[in-house]
N, C-alpha and C positions, 0 to 999 in steps of 0.2 A: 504494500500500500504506500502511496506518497503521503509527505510529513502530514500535511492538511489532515490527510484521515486517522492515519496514528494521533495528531492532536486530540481530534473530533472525537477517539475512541477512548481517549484517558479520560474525556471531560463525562462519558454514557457510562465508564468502567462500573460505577458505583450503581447501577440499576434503578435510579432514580430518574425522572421526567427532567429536561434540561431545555427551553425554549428554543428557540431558531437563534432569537436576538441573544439571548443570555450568552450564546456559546460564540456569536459573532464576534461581541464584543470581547469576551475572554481572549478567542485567541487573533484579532486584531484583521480580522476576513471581514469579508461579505457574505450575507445571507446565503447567496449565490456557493459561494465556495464552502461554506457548509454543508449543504445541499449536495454538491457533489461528493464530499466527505463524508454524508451519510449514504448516499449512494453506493459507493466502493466499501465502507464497511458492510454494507448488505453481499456487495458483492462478494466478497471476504468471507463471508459465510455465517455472516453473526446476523441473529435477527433481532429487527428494530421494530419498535412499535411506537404509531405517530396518533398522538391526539389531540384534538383541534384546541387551541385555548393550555393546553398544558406542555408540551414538544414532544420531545423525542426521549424516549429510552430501550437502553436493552432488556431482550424479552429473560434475560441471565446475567448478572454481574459478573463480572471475568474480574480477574485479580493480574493486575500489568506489575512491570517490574518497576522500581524504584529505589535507583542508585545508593540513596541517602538514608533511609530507611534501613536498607541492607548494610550500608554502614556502619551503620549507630548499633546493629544488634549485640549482642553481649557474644566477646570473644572472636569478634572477625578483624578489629583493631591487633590485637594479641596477636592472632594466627597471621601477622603479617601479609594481610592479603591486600590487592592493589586490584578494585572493581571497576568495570567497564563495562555499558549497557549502551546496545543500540539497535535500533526498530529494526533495520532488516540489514542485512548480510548474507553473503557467499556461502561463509560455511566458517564458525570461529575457530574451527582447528587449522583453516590454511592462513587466516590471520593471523592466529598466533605463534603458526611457524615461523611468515614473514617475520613479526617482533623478533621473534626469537632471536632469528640469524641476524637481526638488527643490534643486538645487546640487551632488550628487555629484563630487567630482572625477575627473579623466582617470586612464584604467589601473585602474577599479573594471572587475575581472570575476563573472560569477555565472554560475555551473556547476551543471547540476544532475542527479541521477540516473534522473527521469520528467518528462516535461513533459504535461501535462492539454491543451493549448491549441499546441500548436509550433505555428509558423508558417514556409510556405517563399516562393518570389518568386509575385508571379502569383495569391496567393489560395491556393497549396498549405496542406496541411495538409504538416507536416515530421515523419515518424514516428519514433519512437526506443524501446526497452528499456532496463532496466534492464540495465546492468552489458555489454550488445552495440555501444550508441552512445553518443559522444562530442558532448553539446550543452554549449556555454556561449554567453555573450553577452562583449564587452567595450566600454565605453564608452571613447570617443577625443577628446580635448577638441582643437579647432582653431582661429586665430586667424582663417582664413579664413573665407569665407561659405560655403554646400551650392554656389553655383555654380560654384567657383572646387574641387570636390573629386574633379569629374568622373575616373574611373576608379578612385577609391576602391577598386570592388569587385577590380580584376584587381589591383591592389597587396595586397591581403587574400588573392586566388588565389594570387600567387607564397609569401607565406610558406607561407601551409600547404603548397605542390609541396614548395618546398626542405626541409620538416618530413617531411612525408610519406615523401619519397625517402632521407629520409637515414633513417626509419626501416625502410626496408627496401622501401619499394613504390616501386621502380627507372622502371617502368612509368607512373606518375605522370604525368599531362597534366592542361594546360587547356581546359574548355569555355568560348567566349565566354557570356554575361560574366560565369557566376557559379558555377560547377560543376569540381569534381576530378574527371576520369572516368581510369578502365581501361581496358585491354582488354573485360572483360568488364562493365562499368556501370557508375555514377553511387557514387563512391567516397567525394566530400562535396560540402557546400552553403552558399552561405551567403547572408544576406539582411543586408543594411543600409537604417536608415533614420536619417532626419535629424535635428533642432532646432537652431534658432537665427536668429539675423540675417542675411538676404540679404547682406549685408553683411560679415558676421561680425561676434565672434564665433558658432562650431558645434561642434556634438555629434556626434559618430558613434556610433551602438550598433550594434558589428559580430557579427551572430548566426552562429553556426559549428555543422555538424551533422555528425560522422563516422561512417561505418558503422564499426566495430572490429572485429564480430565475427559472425559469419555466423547471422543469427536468422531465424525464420518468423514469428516476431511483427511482425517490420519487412519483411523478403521478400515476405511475400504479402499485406502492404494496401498496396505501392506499385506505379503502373501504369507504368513502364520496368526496364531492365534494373538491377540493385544490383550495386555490389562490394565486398567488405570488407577492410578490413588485414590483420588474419591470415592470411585465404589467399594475399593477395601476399606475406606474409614468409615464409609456414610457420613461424610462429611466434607464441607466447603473446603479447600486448600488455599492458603496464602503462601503462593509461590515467594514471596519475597521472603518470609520467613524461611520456607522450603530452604532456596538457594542458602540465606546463611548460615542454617544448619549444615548442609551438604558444605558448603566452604571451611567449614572448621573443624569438623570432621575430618574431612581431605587433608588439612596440613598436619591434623596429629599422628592420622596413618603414613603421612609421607616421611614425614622427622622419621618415624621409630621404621620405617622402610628400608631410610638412607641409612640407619645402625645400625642395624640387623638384618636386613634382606627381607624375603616373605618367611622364613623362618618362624619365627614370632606369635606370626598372624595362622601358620596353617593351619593348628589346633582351631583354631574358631572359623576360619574359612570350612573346614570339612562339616562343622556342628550345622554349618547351612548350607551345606551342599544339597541342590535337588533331586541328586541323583545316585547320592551312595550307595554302594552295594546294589545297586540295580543295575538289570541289565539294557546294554545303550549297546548302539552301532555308529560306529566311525568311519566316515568320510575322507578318504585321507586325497590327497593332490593328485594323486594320477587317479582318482576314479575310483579304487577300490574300497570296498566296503569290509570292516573288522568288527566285528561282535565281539563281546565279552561283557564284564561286569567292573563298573567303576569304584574302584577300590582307592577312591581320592585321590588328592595330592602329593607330589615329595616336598623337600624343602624349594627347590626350585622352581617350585607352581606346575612340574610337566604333569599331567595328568598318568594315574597308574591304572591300567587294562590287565583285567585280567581274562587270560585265555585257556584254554585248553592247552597250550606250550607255556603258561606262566606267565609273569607279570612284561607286560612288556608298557614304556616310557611314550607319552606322546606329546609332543611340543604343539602347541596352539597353532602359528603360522596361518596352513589356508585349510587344516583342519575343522571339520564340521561333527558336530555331536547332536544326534536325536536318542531319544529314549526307545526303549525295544518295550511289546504290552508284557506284561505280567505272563510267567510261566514260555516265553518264548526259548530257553532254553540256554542262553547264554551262561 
């Protein structure tokens, strides 16, 4: 959406009635250009409802992000984090590669409320709404090299469970090695990629994708199952809270990451694992397909198969995991 309607949609966010003129003059338009502002938010997929003598409002308050808010929350000052919000965007994991390789320091997040470009593991496309899903990026500065970071992604998976759970989605599991699922589907996501020295110094830009709110605009162009936060709460989500939970969270699993690797973490990554000791079939690069029974983690996040030849090791990579039904024989 152009700024106009982002405007137009912050001033309707609260689901209360808001005049033609009231909101003219708020944000320094014409009647006219509201008008088309509520237009394009209609078109956007939000519905408006118009009453003569009263204006405009949404038929659902949406909860927009808000920089300062997120700020101010208890503990994101601390967690040294350095926030960035903006209406629409490419994709904030290739922005904040860009920074990256520019010098940006560690604990730079960029949040945004459309992404043109999202991107998921595998080549996905990562799909999101306005004001339904929760995308940001964070960049993670580390002294080590990308070899030495191996499980990154399930140290990333436990904050968000412990965020997730505590905000009300009880239910809350891990899919290896990059996925919050439900009961009923694919809850969030996330995609990391690297820079820097084999060696070290490296960069982590860790991309985060939450469903929040039950949309058809993100429902029906994804081909698995989806599930959202609200339905696991039964209740409203204030994404801005959301995020500065999920931000502080992030830097305490990141610190104790960069001391101890995923070590630490794997005892409590397994306790929410989705799929323990069940049997699942693997996807592996060239096509073939491996059944066994997933018998968790090592210290280095590879996933452990167990087969019929014994445990054998699987690194994430372009590896895929589904679950096998019950009594299939793995």
């Amino acid at each position: 959406m152009k700024t106009t309607a982002f405007q137009t949609l912050r001033l309707l966010a609260d689901g209360d009635f808001h005049s033609g003129e009231t909101m003219a003059r708020a944000l320094g338009v014409t009647r006219s250009a509201v008008w088309y502002g509520i237009r394009e938010i209609t078109g956007a997929g939000f519905g408006v409802e118009k009453v003569h003598g009263r204006g405009y409002r949404l038929e659902r308050a949406v909860s927009l992000l808000d920089a300062e808010s997120i700020r101010r929350a208890p503990g994101v000052h601390a967690a040294g984090i350095n926030l960035e919000i903006c209406d629409t965007v490419d994709s904030t994991n290739t922005r904040l590669m860009l920074r990256a390789a520019q010098g940006a320091g560690s604990g730079l997040a960029l949040a945004a409320e459309a992404q043109t470009a999202g991107r998921g593991r595998r080549g996905r496309v990562w799909q999101s709404a306005i004001g339904s899903t929760l995308t940001f990026s964070l960049l993670w500065r580390f002294a080590q090299g990308a070899r030495e970071l191996a499980g990154l992604s399930l140290a990333v998976g436990v904050a968000l469970a412990r965020t997730l759970r505590a905000a009300g989605a009880r239910d809350a599991q891990l899919k290896w090695p990059n996925d919050v699922v439900l009961p009923g589907g694919k809850l969030a996501g996330i995609l990391i990629e690297m820079q820097g020295d084999v060696l070290g110094p490296s960069a982590a830009v860790i991309g985060v994708g939450i469903n929040v709110r039950s949309d058809p605009r993100v429902f029906t162009a994804v081909d698995q199952p989806v599930a959202d936060l609200e339905s696991a709460t039964g209740a409203a989500v204030d994404r801005n809270q959301l995020l500065a939970s999920l931000l502080v969270e992030l830097a305490a699993v990141l610190e104790r990451f960069a001391a101890g690797g995923f070590a630490p973490l794997r005892e409590e990554w397994q306790s929410l694992h989705a799929h323990q000791d069940q049997p699942v079939c693997l996807t592996l690069p060239d096509g073939r397909e491996v059944a066994g029974r997933a018998r968790g983690v090592a210290d280095d996040g590879v996933l452990l198969l167990e087969t019929a030849a014994g445990i054998a090791r699987h690194h994430s990579g372009e590896v895929s995991l589904r679950p096998l039904p019950a009594g299939a024989g793995a």
